[in-house]
C-alpha distance (Angstrom), angle and dihedral (degrees) to the residues before:
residue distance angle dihedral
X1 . . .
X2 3.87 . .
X3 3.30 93.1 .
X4 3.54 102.6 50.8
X5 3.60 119.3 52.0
X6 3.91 114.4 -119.9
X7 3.86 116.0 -114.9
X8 3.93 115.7 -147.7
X9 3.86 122.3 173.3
X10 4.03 109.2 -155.0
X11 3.46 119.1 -158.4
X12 3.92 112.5 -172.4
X13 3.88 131.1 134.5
X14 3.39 96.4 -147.8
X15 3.38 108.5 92.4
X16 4.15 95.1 -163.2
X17 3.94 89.1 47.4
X18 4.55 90.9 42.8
X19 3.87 90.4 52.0
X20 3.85 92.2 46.6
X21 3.66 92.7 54.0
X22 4.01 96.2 47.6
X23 4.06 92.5 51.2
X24 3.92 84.3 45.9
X25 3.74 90.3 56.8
X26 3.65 100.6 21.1
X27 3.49 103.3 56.1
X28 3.59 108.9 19.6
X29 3.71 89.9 39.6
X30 3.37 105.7 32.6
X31 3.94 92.7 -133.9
X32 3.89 125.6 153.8
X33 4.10 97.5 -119.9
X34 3.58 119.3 -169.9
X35 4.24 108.2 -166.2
X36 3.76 122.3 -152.7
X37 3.72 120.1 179.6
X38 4.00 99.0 -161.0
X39 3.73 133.2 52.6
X40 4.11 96.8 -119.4
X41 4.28 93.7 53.8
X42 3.47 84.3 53.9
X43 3.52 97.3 52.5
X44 4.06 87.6 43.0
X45 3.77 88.5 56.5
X46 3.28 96.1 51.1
X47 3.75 87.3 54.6
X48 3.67 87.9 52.9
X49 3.85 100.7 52.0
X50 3.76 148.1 -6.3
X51 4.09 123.5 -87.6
X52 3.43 132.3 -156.3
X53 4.25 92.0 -157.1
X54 3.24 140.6 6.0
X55 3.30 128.1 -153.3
X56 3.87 124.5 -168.0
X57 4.17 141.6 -169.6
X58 4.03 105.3 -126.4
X59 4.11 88.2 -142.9
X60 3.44 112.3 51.7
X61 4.07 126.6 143.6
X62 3.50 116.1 -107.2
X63 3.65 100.5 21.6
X64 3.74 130.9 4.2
X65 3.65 131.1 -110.1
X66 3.65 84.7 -112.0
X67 3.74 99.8 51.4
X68 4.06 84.2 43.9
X69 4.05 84.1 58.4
X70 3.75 87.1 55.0
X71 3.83 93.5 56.8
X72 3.60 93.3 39.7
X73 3.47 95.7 58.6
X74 4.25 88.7 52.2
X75 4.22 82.3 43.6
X76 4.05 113.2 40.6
X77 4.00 105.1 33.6
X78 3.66 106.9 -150.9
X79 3.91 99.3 8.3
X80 3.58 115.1 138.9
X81 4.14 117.8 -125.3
X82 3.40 126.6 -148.3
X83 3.46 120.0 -165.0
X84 4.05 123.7 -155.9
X85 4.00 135.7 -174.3
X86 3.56 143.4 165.7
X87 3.96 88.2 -134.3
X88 3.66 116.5 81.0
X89 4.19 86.7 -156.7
X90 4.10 111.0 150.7
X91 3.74 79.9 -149.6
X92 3.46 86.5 60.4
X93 3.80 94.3 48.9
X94 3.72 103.5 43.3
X95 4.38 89.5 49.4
X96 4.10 80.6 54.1
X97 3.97 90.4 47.5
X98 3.66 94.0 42.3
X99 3.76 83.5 55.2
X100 3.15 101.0 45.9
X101 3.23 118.7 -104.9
X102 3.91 122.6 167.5
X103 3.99 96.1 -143.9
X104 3.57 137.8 13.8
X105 3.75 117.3 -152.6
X106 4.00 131.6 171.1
X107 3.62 127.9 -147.9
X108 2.80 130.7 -71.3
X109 3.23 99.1 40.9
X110 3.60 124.1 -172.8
X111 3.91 117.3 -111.5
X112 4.11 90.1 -128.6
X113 3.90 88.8 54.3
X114 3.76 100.0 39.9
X115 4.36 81.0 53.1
X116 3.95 90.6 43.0
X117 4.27 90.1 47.1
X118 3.76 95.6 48.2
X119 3.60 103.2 41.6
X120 4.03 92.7 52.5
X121 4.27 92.1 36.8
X122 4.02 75.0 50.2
X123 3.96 103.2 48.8
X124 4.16 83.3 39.2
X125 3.86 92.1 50.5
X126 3.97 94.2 50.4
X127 3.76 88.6 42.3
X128 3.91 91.3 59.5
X129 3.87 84.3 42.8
X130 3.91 82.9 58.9
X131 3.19 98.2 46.5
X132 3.63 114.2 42.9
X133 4.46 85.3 64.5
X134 3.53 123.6 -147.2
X135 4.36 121.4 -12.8
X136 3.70 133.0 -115.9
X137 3.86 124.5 -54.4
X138 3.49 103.9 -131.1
X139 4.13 122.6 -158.6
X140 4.01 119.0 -170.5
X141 3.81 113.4 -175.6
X142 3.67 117.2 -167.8
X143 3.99 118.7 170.8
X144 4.20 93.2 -129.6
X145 3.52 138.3 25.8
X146 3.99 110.2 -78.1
X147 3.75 93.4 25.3
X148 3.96 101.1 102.0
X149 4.24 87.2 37.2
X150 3.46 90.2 52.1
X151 3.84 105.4 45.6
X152 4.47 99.5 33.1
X153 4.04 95.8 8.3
X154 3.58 82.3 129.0
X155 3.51 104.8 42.8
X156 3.40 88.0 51.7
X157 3.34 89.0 57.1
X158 4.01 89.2 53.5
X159 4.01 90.6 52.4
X160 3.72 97.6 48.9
X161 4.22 90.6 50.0
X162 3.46 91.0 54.3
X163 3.96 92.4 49.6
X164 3.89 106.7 -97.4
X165 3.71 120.1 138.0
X166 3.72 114.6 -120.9
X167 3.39 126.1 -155.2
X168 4.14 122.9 -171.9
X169 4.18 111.3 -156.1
X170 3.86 102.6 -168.6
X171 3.69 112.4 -170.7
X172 3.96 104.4 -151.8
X173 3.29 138.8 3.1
X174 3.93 101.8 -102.2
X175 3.86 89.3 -117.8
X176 3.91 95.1 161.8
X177 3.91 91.9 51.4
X178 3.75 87.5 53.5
X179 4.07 145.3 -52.4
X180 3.56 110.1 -21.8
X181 3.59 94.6 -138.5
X182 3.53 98.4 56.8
X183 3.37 99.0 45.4
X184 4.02 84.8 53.7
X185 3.32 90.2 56.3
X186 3.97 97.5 49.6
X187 3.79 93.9 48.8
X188 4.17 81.8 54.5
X189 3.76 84.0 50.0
X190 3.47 94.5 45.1
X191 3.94 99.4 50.4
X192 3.67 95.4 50.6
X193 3.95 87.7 63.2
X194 4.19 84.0 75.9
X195 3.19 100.9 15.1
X196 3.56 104.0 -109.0
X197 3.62 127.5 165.9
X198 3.89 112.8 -116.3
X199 3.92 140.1 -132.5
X200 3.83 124.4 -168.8
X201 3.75 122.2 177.2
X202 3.76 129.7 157.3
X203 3.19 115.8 -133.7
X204 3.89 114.8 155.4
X205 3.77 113.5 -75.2
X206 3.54 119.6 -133.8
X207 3.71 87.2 22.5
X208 3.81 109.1 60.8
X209 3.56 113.9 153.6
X210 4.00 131.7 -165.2
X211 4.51 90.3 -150.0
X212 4.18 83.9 52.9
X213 3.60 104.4 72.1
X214 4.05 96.3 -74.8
X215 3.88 85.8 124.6
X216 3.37 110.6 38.0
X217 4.07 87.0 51.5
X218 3.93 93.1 53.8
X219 3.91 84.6 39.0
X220 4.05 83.8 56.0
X221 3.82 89.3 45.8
X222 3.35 94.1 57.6
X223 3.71 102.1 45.2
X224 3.65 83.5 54.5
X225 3.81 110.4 50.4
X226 4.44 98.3 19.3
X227 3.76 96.6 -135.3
X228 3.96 111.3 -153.4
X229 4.26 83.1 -170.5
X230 3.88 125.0 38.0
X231 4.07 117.2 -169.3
X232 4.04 120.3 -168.4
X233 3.52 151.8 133.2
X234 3.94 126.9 -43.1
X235 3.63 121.3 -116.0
X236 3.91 85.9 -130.3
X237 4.17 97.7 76.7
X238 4.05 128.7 115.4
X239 3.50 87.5 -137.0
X240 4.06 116.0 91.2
X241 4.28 94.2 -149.6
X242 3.64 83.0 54.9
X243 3.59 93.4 51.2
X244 4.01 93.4 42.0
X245 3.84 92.6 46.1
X246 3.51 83.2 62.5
X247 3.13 111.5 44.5
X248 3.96 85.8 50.7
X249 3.35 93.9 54.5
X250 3.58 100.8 48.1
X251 3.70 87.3 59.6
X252 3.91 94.0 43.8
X253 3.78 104.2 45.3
X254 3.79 91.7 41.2
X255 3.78 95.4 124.9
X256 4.25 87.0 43.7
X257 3.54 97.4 114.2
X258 4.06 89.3 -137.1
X259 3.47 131.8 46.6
X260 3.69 122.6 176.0
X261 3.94 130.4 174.3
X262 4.06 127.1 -138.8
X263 3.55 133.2 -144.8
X264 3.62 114.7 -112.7
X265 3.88 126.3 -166.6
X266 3.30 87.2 -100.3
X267 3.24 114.5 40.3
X268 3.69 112.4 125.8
X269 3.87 131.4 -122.6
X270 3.71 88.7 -78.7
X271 3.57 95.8 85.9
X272 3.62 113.6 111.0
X273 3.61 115.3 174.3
X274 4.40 117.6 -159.0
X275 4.04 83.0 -177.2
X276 3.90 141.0 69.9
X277 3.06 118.2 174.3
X278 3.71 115.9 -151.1
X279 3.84 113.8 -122.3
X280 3.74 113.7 156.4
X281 4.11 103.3 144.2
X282 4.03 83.7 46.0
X283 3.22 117.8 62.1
X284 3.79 93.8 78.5
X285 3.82 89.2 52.2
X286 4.12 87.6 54.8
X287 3.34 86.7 47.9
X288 3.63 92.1 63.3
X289 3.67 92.7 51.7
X290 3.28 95.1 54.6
X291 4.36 84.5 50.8
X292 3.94 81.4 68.5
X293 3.82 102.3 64.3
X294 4.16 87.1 61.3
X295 4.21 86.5 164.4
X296 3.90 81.7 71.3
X297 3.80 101.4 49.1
X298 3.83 92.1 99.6
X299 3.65 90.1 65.8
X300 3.57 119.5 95.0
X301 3.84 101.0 -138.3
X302 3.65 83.1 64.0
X303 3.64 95.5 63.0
X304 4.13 114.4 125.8
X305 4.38 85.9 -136.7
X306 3.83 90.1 47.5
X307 3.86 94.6 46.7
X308 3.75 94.2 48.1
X309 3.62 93.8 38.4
X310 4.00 96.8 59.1
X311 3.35 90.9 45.3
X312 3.64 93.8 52.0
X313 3.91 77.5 48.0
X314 3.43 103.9 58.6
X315 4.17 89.5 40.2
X316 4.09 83.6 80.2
X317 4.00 89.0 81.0
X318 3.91 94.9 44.7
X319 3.28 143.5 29.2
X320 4.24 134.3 -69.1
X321 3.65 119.4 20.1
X322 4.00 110.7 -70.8
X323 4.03 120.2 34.7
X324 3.46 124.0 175.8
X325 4.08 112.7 -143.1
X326 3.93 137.0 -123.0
X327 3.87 143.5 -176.3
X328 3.83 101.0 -144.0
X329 3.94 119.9 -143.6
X330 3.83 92.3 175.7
X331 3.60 128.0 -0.4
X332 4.11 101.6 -176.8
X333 3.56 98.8 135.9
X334 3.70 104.3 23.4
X335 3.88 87.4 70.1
X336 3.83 100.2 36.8
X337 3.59 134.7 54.3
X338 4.05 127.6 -3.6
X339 3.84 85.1 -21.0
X340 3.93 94.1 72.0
X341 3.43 94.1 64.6
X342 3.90 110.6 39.5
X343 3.92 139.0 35.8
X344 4.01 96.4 0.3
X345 3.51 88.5 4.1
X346 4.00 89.9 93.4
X347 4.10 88.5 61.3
X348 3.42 115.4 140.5
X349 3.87 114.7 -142.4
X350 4.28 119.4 -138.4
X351 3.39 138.4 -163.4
X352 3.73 125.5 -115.1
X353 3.60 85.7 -120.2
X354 3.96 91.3 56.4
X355 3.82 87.7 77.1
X356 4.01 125.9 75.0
X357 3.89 91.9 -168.9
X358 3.88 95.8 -91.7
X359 3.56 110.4 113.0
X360 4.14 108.3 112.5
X361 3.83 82.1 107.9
X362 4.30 101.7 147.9
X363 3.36 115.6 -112.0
């Protein structure tokens, strides 16, 4: 650990109380600390760049420390939590064990302890970080340039920030929406904004086809890059590539241990989501990708207001403020192992009887 300086992200609303804890750590233990003094920075920081610790207020307005702990554990995979308060309540203490929490500490604490805590929560947390190997492989097939951006741009986002390779298999080159070439180019663009690892084919737009070679090229896919998560298109979409990309890769990925299904612009009133994934921190990364296919900006699902506002939408049957929805086919991995706690690990579940029938909101 000597070698490496020890990251902690502080999240405290008292300013007296935040700036204690940072020259504790700081300067007697040489650590990088980044200080937030509300629940949703935090959460934005952690979006932003790996922790070794964090340590959070239990009373905080806006959300608690404890509810914080919940969506850090969906967020940060592996990071420990700390949890501190000025009320020694056992209540208090078994609500942050039942959530959790790595260490429970009430103030004041003493500047030896607070050192002692966060150096062995920190050698723990990059331990578990050892341990747990390389993430997911994730695989989002869209039929045309944009598609995959547009319907889990930010969940991509979410994977690739917690360490997951993404991969992006586009299936033509969107000629009727515009030049081929240019689009090509933008979906390039757009991938290098997370990272991801792009596809291009060329199949015939507007006529896309499961019998023509749709399946054996998503097979081929597969066998290359061994996704443990496949995103795509619902089966509930007006447009016929959408429907074929599907259907193809329903066949292809069928021993993926997670399938998942976007929303599309124009997917009908059909789509019924049963998943949200959580992906506050992201949705101004997606954003960005979408700022790379610039032939599209005259279309009104590519609007910045209408982005953030159906994500802020579909938040209402999960948890944080933006959520981006999906129709689940199989969900092995997204509830078990390393994927239950990062990427689409934050999903929210619903009922059937969440939905009124509603949800052909665009994407």
């Amino acid at each position: 650990m000597a070698d490496e300086q020890i990251k902690v992200l502080v999240v405290e609303d008292d300013v007296d109380t935040a700036l204690y804890v940072r020259t504790v750590l700081a300067r007697r233990g040489g650590m990088d600390v980044t200080v937030t003094h509300e629940p949703m920075s935090a959460l934005e920081e952690v979006a932003k760049r790996q922790f070794d610790v964090v340590l959070t207020d239990i009373q905080m307005p806006g959300m608690s420390g404890l509810d914080l702990l919940g969506e850090l554990r969906s967020r940060a995979a592996g990071v420990p939590v700390a949890v501190m308060t000025a009320f020694a309540s056992v209540d208090y203490a078994v609500e942050a064990l039942r959530r959790d929490a790595d260490e429970f500490l009430v103030k004041p604490v003493a500047a030896a302890t607070l050192l002692e805590k966060i150096t062995a929560l920190a050698v723990e947390g990059r331990r578990r970080r050892e341990s747990a190997g390389p993430g997911d492989v994730v695989l989002a097939v869209g039929a045309h340039p944009d598609d995959v951006e547009i319907g889990v741009g930010a969940t991509l986002a979410s994977h690739r920030a917690a360490g997951d390779t993404v991969v992006i298999l586009t299936l033509s080159g969107g000629a009727v929406g515009g030049d081929a070439d240019v689009r090509r180019h933008e979906a390039l663009a757009s991938a290098a904004v997370i990272g991801a690892r792009l596809y291009l084919h060329d199949f015939e737009d507007t006529r896309l086809d499961p019998a023509s070679g749709l399946i054996t090229t998503i097979e081929d896919t597969i066998r290359e890059v061994s996704p443990t998560i496949v995103y795509t298109h619902s089966s509930h979409d007006r447009h016929q590539d959408h429907r074929a990309v599907h259907q193809a890769v329903e066949i292809a990925a069928r021993k993926v241990p997670a399938l998942a299904c976007f929303q599309s612009p124009s997917c009908t009133v059909e789509f019924r989501p049963t998943r949200f994934v959580p992906v506050d921190g992201f949705v101004e990364t997606k954003l960005d990708m979408l700022a790379a296919f610039s032939s599209q900006s005259h279309r009104d699902y590519m609007e910045p207001d209408l982005v953030r506002a159906t994500a802020r939408y579909w938040s209402r049957f999960g948890t944080g403020k933006y959520a981006e929805p999906l129709e689940t086919v199989r969900a092995a991995s997204m509830l078990s192992g390393r994927s239950a706690t990062v990427g689409v690990a934050g999903i929210a579940v619903a009922s059937e009887a969440q939905f009124p029938g509603e949800h052909g909101v665009a994407t």
